[in-house]
PyMOL commands that place a pseudoatom at each C-alpha (Angstrom):
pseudoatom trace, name=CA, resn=UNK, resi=1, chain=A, elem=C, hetatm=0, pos=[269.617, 102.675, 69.662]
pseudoatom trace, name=CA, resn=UNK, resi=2, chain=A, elem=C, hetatm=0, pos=[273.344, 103.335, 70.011]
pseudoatom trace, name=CA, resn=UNK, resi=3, chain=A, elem=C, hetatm=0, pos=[275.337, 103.576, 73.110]
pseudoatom trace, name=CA, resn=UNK, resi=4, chain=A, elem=C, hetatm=0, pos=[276.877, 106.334, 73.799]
pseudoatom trace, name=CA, resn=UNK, resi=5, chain=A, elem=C, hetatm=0, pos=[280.618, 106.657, 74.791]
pseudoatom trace, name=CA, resn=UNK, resi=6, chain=A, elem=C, hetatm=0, pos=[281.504, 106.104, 78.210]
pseudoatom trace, name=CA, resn=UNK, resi=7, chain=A, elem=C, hetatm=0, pos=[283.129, 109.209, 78.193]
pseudoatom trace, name=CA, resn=UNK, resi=8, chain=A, elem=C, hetatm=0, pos=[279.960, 111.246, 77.108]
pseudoatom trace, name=CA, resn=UNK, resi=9, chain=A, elem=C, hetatm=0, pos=[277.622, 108.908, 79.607]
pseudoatom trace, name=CA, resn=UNK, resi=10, chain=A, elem=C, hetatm=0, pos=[279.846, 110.397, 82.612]
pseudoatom trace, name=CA, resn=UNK, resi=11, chain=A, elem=C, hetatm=0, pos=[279.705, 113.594, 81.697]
pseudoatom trace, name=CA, resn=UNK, resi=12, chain=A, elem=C, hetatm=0, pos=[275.984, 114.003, 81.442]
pseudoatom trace, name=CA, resn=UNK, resi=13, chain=A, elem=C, hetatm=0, pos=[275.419, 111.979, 84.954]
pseudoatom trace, name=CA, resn=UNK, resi=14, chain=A, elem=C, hetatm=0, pos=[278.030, 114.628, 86.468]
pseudoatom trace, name=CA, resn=UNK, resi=15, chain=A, elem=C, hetatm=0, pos=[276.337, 117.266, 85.210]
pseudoatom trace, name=CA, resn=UNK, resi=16, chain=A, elem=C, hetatm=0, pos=[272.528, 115.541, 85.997]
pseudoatom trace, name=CA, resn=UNK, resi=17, chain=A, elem=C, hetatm=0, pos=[274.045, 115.803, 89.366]
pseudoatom trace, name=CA, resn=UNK, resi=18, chain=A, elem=C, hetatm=0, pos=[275.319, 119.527, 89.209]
pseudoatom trace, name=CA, resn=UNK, resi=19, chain=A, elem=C, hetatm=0, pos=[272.432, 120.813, 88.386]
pseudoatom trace, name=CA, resn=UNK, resi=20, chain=A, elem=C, hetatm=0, pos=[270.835, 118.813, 91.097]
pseudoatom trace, name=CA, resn=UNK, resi=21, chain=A, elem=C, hetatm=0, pos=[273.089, 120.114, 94.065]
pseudoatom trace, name=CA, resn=UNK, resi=22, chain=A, elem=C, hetatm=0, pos=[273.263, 123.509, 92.560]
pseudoatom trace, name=CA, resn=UNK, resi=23, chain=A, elem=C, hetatm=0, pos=[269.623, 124.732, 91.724]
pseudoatom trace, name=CA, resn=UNK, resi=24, chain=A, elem=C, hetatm=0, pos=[266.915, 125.505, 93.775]
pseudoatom trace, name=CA, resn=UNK, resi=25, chain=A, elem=C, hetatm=0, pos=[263.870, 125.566, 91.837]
pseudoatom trace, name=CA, resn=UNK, resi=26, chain=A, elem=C, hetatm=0, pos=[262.462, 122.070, 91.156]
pseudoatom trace, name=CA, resn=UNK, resi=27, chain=A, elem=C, hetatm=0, pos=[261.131, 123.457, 87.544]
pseudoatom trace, name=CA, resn=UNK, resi=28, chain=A, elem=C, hetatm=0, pos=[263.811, 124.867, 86.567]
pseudoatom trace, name=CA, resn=UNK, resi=29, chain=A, elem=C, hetatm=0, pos=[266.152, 121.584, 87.593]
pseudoatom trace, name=CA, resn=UNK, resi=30, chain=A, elem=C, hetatm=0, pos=[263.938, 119.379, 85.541]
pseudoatom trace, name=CA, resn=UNK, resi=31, chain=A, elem=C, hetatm=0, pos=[264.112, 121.923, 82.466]
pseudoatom trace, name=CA, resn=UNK, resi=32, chain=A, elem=C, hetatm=0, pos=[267.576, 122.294, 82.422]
pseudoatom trace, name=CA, resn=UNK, resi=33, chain=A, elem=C, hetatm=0, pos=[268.388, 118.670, 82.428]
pseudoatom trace, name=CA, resn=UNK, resi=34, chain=A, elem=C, hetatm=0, pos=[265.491, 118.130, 79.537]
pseudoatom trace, name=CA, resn=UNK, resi=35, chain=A, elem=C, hetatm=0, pos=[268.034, 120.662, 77.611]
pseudoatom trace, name=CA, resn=UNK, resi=36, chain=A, elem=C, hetatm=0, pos=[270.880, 118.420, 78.768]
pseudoatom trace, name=CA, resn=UNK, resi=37, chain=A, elem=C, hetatm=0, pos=[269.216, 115.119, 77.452]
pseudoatom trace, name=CA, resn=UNK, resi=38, chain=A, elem=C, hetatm=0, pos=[268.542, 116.923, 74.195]
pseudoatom trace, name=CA, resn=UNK, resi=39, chain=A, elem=C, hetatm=0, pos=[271.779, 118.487, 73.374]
pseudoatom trace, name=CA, resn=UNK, resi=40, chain=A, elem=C, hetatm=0, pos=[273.304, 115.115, 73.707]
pseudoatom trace, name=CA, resn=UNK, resi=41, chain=A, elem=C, hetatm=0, pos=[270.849, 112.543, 72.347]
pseudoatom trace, name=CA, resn=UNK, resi=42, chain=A, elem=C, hetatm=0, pos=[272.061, 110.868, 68.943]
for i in range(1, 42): cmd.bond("trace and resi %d" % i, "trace and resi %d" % (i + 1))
show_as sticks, trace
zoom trace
């Protein structure tokens, strides 16, 4: 499997973290970052 670029790999664990501080709803934290992983997996 391919690395991804460094620049991509800190955007994702910013936004893991967002969504972490941000949401409430344990369910809905773990759904959005399945969308996350998918949108940007090679």
């Amino acid at each position: 499997m391919k690395k991804k670029p460094k620049s991509l790999r800190k955007f994702i664990r910013k936004e893991k973290s967002r969504i972490r501080r941000e949401g409430s709803d344990l369910k809905k934290k773990e759904e959005e970052i399945k969308e996350l992983k998918q949108r940007y997996e090679n």
